[in-house]
Backbone as ProteinMPNN parsed JSONL, in Angstrom:
{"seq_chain_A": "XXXXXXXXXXXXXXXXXXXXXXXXXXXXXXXXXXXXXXXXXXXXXXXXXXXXXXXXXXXXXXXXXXXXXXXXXXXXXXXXXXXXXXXXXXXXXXXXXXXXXXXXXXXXXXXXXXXXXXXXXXXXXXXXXXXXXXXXXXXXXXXXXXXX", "coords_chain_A": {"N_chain_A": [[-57.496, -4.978, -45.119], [-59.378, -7.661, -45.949], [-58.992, -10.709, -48.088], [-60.735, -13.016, -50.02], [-61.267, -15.629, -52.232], [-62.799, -18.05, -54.022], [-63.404, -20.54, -56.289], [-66.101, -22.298, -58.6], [-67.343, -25.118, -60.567], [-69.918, -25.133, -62.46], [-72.399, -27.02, -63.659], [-73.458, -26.603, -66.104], [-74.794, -24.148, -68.461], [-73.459, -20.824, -68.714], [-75.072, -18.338, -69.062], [-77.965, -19.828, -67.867], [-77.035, -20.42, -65.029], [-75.926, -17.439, -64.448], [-78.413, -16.398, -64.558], [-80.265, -17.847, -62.075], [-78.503, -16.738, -59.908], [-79.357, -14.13, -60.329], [-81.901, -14.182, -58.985], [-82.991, -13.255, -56.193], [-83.997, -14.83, -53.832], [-83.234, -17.219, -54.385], [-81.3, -16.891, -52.623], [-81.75, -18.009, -50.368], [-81.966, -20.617, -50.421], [-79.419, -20.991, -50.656], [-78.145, -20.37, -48.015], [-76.639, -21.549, -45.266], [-79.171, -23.113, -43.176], [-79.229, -22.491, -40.316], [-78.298, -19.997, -40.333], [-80.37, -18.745, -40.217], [-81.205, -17.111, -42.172], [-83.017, -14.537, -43.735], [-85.008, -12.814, -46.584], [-85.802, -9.417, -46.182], [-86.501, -7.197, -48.002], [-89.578, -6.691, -50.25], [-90.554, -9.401, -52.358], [-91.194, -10.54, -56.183], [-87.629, -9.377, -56.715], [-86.194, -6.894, -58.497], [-83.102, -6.588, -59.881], [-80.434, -5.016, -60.656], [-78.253, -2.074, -61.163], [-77.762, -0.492, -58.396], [-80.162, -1.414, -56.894], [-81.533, -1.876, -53.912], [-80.809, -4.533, -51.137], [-82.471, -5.767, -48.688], [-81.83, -7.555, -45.814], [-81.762, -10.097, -42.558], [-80.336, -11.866, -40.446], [-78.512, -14.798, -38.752], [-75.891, -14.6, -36.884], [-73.527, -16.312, -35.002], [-75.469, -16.64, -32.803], [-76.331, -13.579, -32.863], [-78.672, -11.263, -33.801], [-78.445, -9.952, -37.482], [-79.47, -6.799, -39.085], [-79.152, -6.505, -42.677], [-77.893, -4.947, -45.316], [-77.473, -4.849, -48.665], [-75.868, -3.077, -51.622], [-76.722, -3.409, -55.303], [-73.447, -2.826, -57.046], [-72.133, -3.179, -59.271], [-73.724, -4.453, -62.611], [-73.865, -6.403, -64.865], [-74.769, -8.259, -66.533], [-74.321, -11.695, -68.574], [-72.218, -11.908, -67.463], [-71.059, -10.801, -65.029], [-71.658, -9.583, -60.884], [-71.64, -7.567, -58.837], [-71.682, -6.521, -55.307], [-72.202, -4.454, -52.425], [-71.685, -4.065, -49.021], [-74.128, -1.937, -47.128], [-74.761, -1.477, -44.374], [-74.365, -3.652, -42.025], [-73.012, -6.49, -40.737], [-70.294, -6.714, -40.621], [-67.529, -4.599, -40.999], [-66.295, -3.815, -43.23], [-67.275, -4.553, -46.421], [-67.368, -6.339, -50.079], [-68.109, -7.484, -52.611], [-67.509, -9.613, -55.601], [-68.929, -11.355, -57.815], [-68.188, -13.324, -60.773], [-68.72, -14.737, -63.066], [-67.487, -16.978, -65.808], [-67.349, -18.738, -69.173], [-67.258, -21.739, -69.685], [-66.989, -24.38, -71.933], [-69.319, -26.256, -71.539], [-70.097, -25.798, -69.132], [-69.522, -23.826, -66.19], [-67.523, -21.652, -64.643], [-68.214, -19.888, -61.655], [-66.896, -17.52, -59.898], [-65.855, -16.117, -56.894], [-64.914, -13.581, -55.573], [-64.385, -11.671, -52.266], [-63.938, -9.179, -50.621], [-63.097, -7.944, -48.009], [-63.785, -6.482, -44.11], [-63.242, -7.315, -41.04], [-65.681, -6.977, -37.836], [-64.433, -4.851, -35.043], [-62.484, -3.637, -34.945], [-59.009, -2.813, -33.311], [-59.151, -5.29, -32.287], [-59.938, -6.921, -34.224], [-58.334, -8.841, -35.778], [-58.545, -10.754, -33.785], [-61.517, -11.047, -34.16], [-61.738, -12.168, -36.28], [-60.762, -14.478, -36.705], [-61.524, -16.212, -34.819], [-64.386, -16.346, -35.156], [-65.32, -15.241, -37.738], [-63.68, -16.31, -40.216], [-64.131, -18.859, -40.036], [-66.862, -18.974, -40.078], [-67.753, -18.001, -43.313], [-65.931, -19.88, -44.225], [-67.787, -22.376, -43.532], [-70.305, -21.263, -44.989], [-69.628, -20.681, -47.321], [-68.686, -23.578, -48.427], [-71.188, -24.68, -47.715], [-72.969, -23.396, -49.67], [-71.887, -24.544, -51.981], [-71.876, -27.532, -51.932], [-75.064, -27.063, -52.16], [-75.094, -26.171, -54.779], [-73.687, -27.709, -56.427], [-75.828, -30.08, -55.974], [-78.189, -28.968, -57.394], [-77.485, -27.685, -59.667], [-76.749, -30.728, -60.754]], "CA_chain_A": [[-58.586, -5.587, -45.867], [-58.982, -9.878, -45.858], [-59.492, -11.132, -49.355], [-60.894, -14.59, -50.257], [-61.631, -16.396, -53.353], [-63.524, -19.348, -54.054], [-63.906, -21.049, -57.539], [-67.063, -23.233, -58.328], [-67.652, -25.392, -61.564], [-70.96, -25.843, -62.229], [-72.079, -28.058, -64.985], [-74.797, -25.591, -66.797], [-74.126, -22.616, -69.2], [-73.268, -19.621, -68.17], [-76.648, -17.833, -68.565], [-78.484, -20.629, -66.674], [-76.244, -19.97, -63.771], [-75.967, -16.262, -64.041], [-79.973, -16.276, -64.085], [-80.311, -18.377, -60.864], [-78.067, -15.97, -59.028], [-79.72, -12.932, -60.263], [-83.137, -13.999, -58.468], [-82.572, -12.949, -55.415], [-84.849, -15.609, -53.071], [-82.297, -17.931, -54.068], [-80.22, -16.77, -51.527], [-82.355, -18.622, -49.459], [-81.619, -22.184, -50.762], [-77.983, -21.543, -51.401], [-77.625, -20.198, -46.994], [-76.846, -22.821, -44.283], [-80.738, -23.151, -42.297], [-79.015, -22.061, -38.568], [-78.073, -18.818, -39.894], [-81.929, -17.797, -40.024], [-81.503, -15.847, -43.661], [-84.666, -14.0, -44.671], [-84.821, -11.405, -47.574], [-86.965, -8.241, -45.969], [-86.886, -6.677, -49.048], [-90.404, -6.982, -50.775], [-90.017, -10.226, -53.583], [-89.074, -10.382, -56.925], [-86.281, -8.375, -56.067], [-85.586, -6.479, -59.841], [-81.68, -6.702, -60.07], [-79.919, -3.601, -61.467], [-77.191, -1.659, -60.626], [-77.796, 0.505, -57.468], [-80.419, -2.033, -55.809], [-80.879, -2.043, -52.451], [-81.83, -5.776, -50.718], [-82.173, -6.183, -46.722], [-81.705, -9.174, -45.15], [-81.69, -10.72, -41.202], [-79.568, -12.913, -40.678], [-78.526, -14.561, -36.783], [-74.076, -14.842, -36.607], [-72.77, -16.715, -33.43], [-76.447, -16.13, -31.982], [-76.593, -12.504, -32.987], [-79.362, -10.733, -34.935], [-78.136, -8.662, -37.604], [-79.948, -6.849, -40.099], [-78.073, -6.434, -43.682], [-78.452, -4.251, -46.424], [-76.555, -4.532, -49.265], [-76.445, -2.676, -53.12], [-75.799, -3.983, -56.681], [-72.876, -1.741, -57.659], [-71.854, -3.642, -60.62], [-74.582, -5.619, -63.173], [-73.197, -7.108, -66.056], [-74.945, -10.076, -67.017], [-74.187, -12.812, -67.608], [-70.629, -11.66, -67.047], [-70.504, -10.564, -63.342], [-72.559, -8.281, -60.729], [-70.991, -6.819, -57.27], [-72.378, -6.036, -53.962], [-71.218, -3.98, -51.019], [-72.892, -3.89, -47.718], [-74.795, -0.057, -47.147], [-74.657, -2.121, -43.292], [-74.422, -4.992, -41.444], [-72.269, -7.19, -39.289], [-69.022, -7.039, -41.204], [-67.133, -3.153, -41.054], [-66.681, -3.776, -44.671], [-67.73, -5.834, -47.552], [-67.554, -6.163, -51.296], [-68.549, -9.557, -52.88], [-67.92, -10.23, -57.085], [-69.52, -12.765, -58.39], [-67.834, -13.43, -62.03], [-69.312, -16.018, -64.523], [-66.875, -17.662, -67.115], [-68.213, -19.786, -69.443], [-66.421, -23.098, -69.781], [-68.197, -25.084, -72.979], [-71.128, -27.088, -71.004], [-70.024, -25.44, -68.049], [-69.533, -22.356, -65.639], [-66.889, -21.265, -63.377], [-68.028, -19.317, -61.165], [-66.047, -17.041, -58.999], [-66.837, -15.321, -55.757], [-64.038, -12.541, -54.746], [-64.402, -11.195, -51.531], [-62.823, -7.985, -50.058], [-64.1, -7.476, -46.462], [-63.186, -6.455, -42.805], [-64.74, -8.247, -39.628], [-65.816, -5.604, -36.949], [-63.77, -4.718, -33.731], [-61.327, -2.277, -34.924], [-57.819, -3.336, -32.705], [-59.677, -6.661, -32.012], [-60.643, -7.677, -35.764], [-57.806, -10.055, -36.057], [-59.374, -11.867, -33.027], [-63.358, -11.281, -34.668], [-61.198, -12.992, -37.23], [-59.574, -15.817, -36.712], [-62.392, -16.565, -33.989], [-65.39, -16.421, -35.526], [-65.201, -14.845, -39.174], [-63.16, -16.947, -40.87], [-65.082, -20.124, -39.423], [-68.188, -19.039, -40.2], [-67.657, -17.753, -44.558], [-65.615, -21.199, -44.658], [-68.656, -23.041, -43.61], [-71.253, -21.126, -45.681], [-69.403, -20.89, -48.913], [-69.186, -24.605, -48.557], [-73.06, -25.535, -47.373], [-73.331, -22.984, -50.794], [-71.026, -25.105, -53.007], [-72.708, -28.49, -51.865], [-76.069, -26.288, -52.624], [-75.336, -25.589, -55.993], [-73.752, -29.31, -57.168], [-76.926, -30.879, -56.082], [-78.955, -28.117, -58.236], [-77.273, -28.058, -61.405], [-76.254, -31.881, -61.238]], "C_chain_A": [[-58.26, -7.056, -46.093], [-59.425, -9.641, -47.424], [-59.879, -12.649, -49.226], [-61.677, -15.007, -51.524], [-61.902, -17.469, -53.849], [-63.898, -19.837, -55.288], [-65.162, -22.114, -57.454], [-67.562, -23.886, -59.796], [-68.88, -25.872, -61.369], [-71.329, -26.356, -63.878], [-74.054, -27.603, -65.672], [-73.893, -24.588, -67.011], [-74.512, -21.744, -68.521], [-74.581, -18.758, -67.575], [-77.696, -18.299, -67.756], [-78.05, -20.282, -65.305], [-76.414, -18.451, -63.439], [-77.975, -15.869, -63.45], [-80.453, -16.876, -62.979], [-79.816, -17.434, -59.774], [-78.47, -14.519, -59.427], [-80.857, -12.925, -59.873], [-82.55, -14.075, -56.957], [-82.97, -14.37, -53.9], [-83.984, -16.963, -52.946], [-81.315, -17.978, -52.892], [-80.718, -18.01, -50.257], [-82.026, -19.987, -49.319], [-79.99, -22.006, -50.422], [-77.797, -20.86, -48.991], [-77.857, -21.44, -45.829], [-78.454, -22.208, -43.231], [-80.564, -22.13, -40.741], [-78.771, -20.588, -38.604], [-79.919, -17.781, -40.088], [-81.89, -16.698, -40.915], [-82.845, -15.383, -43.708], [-84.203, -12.466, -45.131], [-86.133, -10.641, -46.83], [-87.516, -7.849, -47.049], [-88.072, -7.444, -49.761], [-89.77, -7.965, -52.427], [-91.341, -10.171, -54.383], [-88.751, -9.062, -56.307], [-86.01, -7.731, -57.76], [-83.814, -6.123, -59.564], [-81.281, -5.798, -60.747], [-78.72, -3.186, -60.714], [-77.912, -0.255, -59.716], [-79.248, -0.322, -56.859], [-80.038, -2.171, -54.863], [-81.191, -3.208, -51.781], [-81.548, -5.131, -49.085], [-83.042, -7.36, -46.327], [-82.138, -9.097, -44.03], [-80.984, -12.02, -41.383], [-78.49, -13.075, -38.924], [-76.591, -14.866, -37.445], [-74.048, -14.877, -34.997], [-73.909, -16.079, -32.713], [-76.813, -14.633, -31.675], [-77.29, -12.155, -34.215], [-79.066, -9.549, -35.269], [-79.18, -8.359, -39.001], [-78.568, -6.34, -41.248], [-78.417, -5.92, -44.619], [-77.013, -4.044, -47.481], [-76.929, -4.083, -50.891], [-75.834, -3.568, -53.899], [-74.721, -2.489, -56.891], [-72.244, -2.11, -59.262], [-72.891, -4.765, -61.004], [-73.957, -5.273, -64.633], [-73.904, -8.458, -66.471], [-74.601, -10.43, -68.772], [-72.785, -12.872, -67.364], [-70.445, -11.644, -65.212], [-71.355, -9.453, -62.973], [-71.999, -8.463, -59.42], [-72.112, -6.299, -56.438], [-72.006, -5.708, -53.295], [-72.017, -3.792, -50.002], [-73.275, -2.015, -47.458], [-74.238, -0.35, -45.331], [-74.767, -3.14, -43.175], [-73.391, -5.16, -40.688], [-70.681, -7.185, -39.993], [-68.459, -4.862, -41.627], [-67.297, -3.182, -42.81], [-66.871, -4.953, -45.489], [-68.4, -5.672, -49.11], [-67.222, -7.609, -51.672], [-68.463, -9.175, -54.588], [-68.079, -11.558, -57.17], [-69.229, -12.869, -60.235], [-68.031, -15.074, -62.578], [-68.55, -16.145, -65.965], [-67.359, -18.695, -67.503], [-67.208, -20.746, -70.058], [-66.872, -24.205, -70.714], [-69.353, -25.514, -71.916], [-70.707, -26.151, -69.672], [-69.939, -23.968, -67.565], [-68.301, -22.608, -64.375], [-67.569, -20.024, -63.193], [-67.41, -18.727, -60.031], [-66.081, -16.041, -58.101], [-65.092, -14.691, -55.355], [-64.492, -11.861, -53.534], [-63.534, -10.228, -50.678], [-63.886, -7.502, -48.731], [-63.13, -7.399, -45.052], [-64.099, -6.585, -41.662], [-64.496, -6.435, -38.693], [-64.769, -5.924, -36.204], [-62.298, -4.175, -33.838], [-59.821, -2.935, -34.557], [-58.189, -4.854, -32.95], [-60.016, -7.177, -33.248], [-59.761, -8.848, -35.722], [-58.336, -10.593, -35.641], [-60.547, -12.331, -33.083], [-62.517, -12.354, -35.998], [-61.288, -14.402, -37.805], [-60.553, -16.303, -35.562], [-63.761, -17.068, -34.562], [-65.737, -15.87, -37.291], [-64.775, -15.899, -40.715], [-63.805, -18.48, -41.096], [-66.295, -20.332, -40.255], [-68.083, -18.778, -42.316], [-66.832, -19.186, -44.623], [-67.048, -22.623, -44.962], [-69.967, -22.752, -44.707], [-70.631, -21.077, -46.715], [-69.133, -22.375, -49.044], [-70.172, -25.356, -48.651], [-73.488, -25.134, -49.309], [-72.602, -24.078, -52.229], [-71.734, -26.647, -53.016], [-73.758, -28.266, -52.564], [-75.852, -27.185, -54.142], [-74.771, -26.569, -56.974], [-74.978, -30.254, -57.036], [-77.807, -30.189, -57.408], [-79.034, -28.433, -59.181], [-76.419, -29.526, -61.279], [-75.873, -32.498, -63.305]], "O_chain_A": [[-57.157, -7.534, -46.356], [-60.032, -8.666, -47.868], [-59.353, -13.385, -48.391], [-62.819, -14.569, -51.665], [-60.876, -18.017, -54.251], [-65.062, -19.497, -55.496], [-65.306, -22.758, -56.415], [-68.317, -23.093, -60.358], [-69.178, -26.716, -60.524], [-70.718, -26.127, -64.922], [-75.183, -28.093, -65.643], [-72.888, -24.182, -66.428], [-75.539, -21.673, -67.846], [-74.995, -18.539, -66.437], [-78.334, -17.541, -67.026], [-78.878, -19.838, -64.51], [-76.935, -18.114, -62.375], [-78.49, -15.351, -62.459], [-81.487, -16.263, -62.713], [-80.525, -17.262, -58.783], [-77.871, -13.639, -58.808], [-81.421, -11.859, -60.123], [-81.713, -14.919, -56.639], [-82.074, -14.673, -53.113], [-83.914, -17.667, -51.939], [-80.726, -18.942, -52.404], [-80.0, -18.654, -49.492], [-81.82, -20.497, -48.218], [-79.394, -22.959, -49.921], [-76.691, -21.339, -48.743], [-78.892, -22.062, -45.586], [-78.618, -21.086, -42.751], [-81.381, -21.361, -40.234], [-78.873, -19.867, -37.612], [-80.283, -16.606, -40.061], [-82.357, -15.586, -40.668], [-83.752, -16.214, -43.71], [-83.572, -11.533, -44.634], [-87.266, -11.12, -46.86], [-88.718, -7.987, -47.279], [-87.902, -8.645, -49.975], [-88.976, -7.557, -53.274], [-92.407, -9.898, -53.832], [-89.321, -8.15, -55.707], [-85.336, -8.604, -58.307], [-83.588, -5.136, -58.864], [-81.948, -5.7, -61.776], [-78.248, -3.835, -59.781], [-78.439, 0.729, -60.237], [-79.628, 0.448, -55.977], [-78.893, -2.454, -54.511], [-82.408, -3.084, -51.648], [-80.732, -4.353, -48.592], [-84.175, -7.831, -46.429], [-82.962, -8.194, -43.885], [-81.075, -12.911, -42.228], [-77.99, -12.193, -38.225], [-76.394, -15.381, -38.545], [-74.337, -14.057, -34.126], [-73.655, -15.089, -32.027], [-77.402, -14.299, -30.647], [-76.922, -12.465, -35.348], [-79.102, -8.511, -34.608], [-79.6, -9.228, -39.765], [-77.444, -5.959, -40.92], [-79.48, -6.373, -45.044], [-75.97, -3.422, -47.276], [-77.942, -4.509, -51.445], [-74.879, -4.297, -53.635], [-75.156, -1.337, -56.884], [-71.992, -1.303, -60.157], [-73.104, -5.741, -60.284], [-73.696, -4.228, -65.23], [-73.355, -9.543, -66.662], [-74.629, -9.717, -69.775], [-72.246, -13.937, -67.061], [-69.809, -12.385, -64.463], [-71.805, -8.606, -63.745], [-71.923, -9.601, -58.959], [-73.171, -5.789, -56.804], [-71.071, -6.422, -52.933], [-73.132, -3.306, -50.196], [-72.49, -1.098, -47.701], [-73.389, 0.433, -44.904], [-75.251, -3.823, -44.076], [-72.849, -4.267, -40.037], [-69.963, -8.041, -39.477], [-69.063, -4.117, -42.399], [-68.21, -2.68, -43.466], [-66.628, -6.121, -45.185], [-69.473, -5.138, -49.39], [-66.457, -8.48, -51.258], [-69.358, -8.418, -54.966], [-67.507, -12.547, -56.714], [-70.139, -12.456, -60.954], [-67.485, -16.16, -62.384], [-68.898, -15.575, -66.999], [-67.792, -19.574, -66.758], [-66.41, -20.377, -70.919], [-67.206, -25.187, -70.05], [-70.267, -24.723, -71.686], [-71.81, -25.789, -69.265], [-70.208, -23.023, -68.307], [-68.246, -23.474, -63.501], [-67.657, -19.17, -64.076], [-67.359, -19.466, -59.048], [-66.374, -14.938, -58.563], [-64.232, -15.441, -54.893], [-65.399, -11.14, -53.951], [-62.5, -10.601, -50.124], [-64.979, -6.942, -48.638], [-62.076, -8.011, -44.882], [-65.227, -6.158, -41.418], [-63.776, -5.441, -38.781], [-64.124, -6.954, -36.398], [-61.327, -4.263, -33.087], [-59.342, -3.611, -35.467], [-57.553, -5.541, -33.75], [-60.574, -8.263, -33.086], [-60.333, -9.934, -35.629], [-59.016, -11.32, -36.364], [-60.957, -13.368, -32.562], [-63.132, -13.325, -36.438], [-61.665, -15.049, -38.782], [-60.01, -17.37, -35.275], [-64.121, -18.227, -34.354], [-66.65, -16.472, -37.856], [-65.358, -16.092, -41.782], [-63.906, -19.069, -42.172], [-66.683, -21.32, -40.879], [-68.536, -19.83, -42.766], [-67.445, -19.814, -45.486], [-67.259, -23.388, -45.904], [-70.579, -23.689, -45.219], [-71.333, -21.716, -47.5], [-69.447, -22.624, -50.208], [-70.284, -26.377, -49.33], [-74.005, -25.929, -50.094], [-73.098, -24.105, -53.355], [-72.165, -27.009, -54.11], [-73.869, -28.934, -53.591], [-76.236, -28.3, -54.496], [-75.116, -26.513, -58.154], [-75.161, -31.132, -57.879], [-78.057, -30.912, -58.373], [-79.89, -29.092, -59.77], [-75.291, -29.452, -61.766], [-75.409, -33.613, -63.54]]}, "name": "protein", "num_of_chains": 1, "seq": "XXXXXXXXXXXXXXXXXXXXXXXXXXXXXXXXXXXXXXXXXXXXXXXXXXXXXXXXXXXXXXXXXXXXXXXXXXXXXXXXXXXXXXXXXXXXXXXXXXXXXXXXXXXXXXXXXXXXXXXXXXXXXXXXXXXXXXXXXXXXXXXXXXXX"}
């Protein structure tokens, strides 16, 4: 199992923040344009624990669809997601909201495994790693312009 963890200060309270990332459509703003995001799932999206969303979404010129649940809602503390399917064997995403006086860390844990079984290191370290570097960055740019 890869792990990766990404801190993000944003300069809005907690609840501001947590409420931005619990509308789901956002996703839309906060994904780089090339990967061709779109939420299937009929919008609003009601947020709860055991929601199901599905996505599309193109990787390295492949269309995948993506379906993933809430398994943990906590607001404005933290709410988890694990893929039901998609392009990644596994995947579990927290999203935890500390509140920092005027501010917010938030913090994105990731516990996931790229496909190709023997070959994963090489879905890895090829294309995996590449690609979540670049979008949790396009997202981090995102979300300092936002809440400036």
């Amino acid at each position: 199992m890869r792990k990766l963890i990404r801190e993000s200060i944003i300069n809005r309270q907690r609840d501001e923040v947590f409420d931005f990332f619990s509308r789901a459509e956002n996703l839309n703003i906060l994904t780089p344009p090339e990967l061709h995001f779109e939420i299937l799932s009929p919008l609003p999206i009601l947020i709860q624990k055991g929601t199901l969303i599905d996505y599309r979404i193109k990787l390295n010129g492949i269309h995948f669809k993506w379906r993933t649940e809430i398994i943990n809602w906590d607001p404005p503390h933290s709410f988890s997601d694990r893929q039901v399917f998609g392009p990644y064997k596994i995947w579990l995403h927290d999203h935890i909201f500390t509140a920092n006086g005027a501010k917010t860390i938030m913090t994105d844990k990731l516990e996931f495994l790229a496909p190709g079984w023997i070959a994963e290191p090489l879905v890895y370290s090829l294309f995996v790693r590449k690609n979540l570097k670049k979008i949790l960055d396009y997202r981090e740019e995102k979300l300092q312009s936002i809440f400036k």
